[in-house]
C-alpha positions, 0 to 999 in steps of 0.5 A: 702031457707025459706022464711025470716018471716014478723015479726020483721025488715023489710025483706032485701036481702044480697049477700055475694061477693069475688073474687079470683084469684089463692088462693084456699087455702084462698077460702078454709078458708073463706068457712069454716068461712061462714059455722059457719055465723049466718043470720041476722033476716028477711035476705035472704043471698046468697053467690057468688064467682068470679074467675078470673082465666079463668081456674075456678081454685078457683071454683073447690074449691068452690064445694067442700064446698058447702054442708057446707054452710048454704045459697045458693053458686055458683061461676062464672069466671070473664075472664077479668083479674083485680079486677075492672072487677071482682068487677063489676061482682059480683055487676051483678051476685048479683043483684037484692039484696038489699045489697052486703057484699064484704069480700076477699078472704085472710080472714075468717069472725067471726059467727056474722060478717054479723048479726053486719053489718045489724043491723047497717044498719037497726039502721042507714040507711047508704048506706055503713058499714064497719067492722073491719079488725084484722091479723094475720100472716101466719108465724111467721114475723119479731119482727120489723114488731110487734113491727111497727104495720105495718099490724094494721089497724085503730079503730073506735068506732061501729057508727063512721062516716067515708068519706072512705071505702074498700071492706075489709069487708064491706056492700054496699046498691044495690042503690048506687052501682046502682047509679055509672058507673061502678061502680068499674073504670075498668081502674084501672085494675091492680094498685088497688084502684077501692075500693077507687075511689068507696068510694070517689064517695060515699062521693061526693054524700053525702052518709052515711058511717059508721065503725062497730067494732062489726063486725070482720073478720081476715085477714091472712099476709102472708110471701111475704108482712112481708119485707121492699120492701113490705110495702114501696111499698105498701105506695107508692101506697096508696098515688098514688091512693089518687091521681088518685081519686084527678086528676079524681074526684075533679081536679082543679089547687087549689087542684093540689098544695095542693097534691103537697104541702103534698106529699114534705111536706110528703117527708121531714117529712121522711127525717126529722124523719131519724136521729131518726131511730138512737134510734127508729131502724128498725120500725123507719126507716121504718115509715120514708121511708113509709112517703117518699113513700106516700109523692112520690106517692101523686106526682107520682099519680098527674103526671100520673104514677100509679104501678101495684101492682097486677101483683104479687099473694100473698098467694097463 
């Protein structure tokens, strides 16, 4: 690769990171989107893939891209099963670079996708940008999935501060990553949330995090996750990971109560909202068991129990 020109920003180096597991198809997609990447001014990009599958299923499929992406590509196995363990490998295999960009696997990134989460970092400093995450369903879904917004994720304006983050779509400065164990927690092995507990460590150590929403990559839904069962348990678990972050990172007795307290008061907000499900229908009934599950797992997580969310591959 050419050399970036000493003109102009200051030169940075990003290693573009996902992982797989099982899903060629989605490794396929996201490649095809990099091909048509522009690179940020004065930045040298690598990308790196880390397969989980022993069998290197997902870097069979990396090879046969390789001519068309226009930076240098190589894919590694992860053995260890779990994304936390993948995670920390492509945070190994990326250093020494300046930043890591994680995207997933079940997404494909806009051309200017890269060049919008650098220039906010150049603009502001932080340690972490993210981006925006829009969908778009593998099959046609159920019109009461639509008509929920179920899958929409939150907008914020380019430059919004924020206290939390994912790997989604997002650009992460090489010395906070130095900076934790880990840094993704390996005991979270299989319940997911290794990103979240990231982020709350960033957070504690007063580190700046801020939203682009010129920066876009587009998630592909597919039909497993468009179903009830999906998006309650899927609600559990995001309030059962606030709550292992809550129980290993900012314990007290104070705290504790406070969990405790929002997840009943999370429980019955639910149970409250159930006679409106009358006039509201499908997507009202389900806002309200997803209040009753997130409410469930803040006090599950408090207590210790933690699903396993990824023992189940979906797109593939």
């Amino acid at each position: 690769m050419t050399a970036p020109e000493t003109s102009g920003p200051t030169p940075i180096s990003v290693a573009i990171c996902a992982l797989t597991y099982l899903r060629p198809r989605g490794v396929a997609r996201l490649l095809e989107s990099v091909a048509e990447l522009e690179i940020p001014e004065n930045c040298e990009v690598e990308m790196i893939i880390v397969d989980n599958d022993p069998e290197g299923s997902g870097c069979a499929e990396v090879e046969r891209h390789r001519d068309s992406v226009p930076m240098p590509l190589r894919c590694v196995v992860e053995p260890r099963r779990g994304i936390p363990a993948a995670r920390n490998r492509a945070v190994a295999e990326s250093a020494p670079s300046d930043f890591v960009a994680f995207v997933d696997d079940d997404e494909a990134c806009d051309p200017r996708w890269l060049v919008e989460l650098v220039d906010l970092q150049r603009r502001t400093g932080a340690d972490v940008v993210d981006g925006r995450v829009d969908v778009e369903f593998e099959s046609e879904p159920p019109r009461w999935i639509v008509e929920g917004g179920f899958f929409e994720r939150p907008r914020f304006p380019t430059g919004h501060v924020k206290n939390w983050s994912t790997t989604s779509s997002v650009l992460v400065s090489r010395d906070l990553l130095d900076s934790l164990e880990g840094p993704f927690n390996e005991s979270m092995v299989l319940t997911g949330g290794s990103d979240t507990h990231l982020f709350q460590r960033a957070r504690l150590q007063g580190r700046l995090m801020v939203h682009s929403n010129d920066s876009v990559v587009t998630e592909l839904i597919p039909a497993s996750r468009t179903n009830f069962r999906w998006l309650v348990r899927r609600e559990y678990r995001r309030g059962n990971t606030l709550s292992y972050c809550l129980r290993d990172l900012e314990w007290s007795p104070v705290r504790g109560l406070k969990r405790v307290g929002a997840g009943l008061y999370s429980i019955l907000r639910g149970l409250g909202s159930l006679p409106l499900t009358v006039v509201g229908g499908r997507p009202a009934l389900v806002r309200a068991v997803r209040h009753m599950a997130f409410g469930a797992g803040e006090i599950s997580g408090l207590l210790g129990f933690n699903p396993q969310e990824y023992r189940t591959i979906h797109g593939r």
